[in-house]
C-alpha positions, 0 to 999 in steps of 0.5 A: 399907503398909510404913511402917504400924507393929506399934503401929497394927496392934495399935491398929486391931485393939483399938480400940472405935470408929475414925474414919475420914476415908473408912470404905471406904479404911480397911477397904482398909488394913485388908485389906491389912495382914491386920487384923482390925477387931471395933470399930464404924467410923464416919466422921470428916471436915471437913463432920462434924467437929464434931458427930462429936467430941461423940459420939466424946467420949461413947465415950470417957468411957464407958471405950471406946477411939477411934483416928482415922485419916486418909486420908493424914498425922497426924490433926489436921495439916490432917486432922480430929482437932484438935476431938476432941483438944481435947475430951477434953484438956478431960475428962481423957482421955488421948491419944496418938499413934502415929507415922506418916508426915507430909508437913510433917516428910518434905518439911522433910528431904529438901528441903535447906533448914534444919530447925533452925527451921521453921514449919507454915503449913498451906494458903495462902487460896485468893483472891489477895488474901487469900494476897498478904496473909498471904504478906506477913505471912511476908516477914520470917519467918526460918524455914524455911516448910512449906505445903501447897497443892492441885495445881491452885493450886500454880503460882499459890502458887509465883507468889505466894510469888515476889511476896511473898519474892522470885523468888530465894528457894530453895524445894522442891515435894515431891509424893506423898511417900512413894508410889510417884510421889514427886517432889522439885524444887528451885530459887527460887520463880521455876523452880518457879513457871514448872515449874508453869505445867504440869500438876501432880498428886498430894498438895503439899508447899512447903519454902520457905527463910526471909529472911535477912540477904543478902535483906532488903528494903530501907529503904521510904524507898529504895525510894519513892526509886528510883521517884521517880528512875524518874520523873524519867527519864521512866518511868511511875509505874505501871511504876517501882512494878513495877520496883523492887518485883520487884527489891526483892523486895516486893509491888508493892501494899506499894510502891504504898502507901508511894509514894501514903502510904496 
């Protein structure tokens, strides 16, 4: 409660129609920060997205004014709100926003990483081969890297990540921020990961440090090298890949690819 401001006390108190991410937490915030609500609420969340922006759209262009409001976060990070906006910037309406907490700046700050630069990847996929394959694509990203990830899949995240940018990477879990239960852990991706083998609750926050100069990968050609010479020591083929890959700090299936030329 004590984060929420004058300006959206006065919004709330204003607005024509406030969309909601769940209408019955809401009118809870709205108790409890003395509100008095005399604009139509209504619901506004991922399954209704779509065809609930057309007619928040439609007030909007008949003069009235909309707030959005989620259950937790900055509408349109990972909240609903992105539709809406786009919308109505494509009819002329104005919008603004009124600043609140947000998970991706909060984490980024009390990690210890860099924030000079640093970008917002939102939710890792859910099966493990389609995340392997975009943390893959982030080996080489230089920035510091924000992600949020469900509770249940964090350590299989934290698992991933280590695969992907190596076990030694410095990284942050940030959970419940800015409620009564938050929680900073930091360390490499692989004590993280081994942290979350446990059970672990509450809304995630992943700061993970960006590639630097001193932890770039090496040449592939190298790399296909040293598990040739593994092989010749008479170590199989299969563990030689596993081997150089964790020490190299790449995906054994990147290795696994460049040694079988495909």
């Amino acid at each position: 409660m004590g984060d929420a401001s004058p300006r959206l006390r006065e919004a709330l108190a204003k607005a024509d129609v406030i969309a909601a991410e769940d209408t019955r937490r809401f009118r809870r915030l709205a108790s409890d920060l003395a509100v008095t609500v005399t604009g139509r609420v209504v619901s506004y969340y991922d399954a209704n997205e779509v065809g609930r922006a057309k007619e928040l759209l439609e007030a909007l262009l008949a003069g009235q004014t909309v707030v959005v409001i989620t259950d937790a976060g900055m509408p349109g990070v990972s909240d609903p709100g992105y539709r809406l906006t786009h919308l109505a910037v494509e009819a002329g309406v104005q919008v603004t926003a009124l600043p609140g907490p947000s998970a991706v700046t909060t984490a980024l700050a009390v990690s210890g990483l860099p924030s000079d630069r640093f970008c917002f990847e939102g939710f890792p996929p859910r099966k493990p081969g389609e995340r392997a394959r975009r943390l893959a694509a982030l080996a080489g990203e230089e920035r510091t890297m924000v992600f949020f990830e469900a509770p249940h899949r964090v350590g299989a995240a934290l698992e991933a990540m280590a695969e992907a940018f190596g076990p030694d990477r410095p990284a942050a879990v940030c959970r419940e921020l800015t409620k009564t239960y938050e929680e900073v852990r930091r360390g490499t991706l692989a004590e993280l990961a081994e942290w979350a083998a446990g059970e672990v609750r509450g809304e995630i926050t992943l700061v993970i440090a960006g590639r630097t100069v001193s932890d770039a990968p090496p040449v592939m050609d190298d790399l296909v090298g040293e598990v040739a010479r593994l092989e010749e020591t008479g170590v199989p083929r299969k563990q030689a890949i596993v081997d150089v890959a964790k020490s190299a700090g790449i995906p054994k299936r990147e290795l696994y690819n460049a040694v079988h030329g495909t």
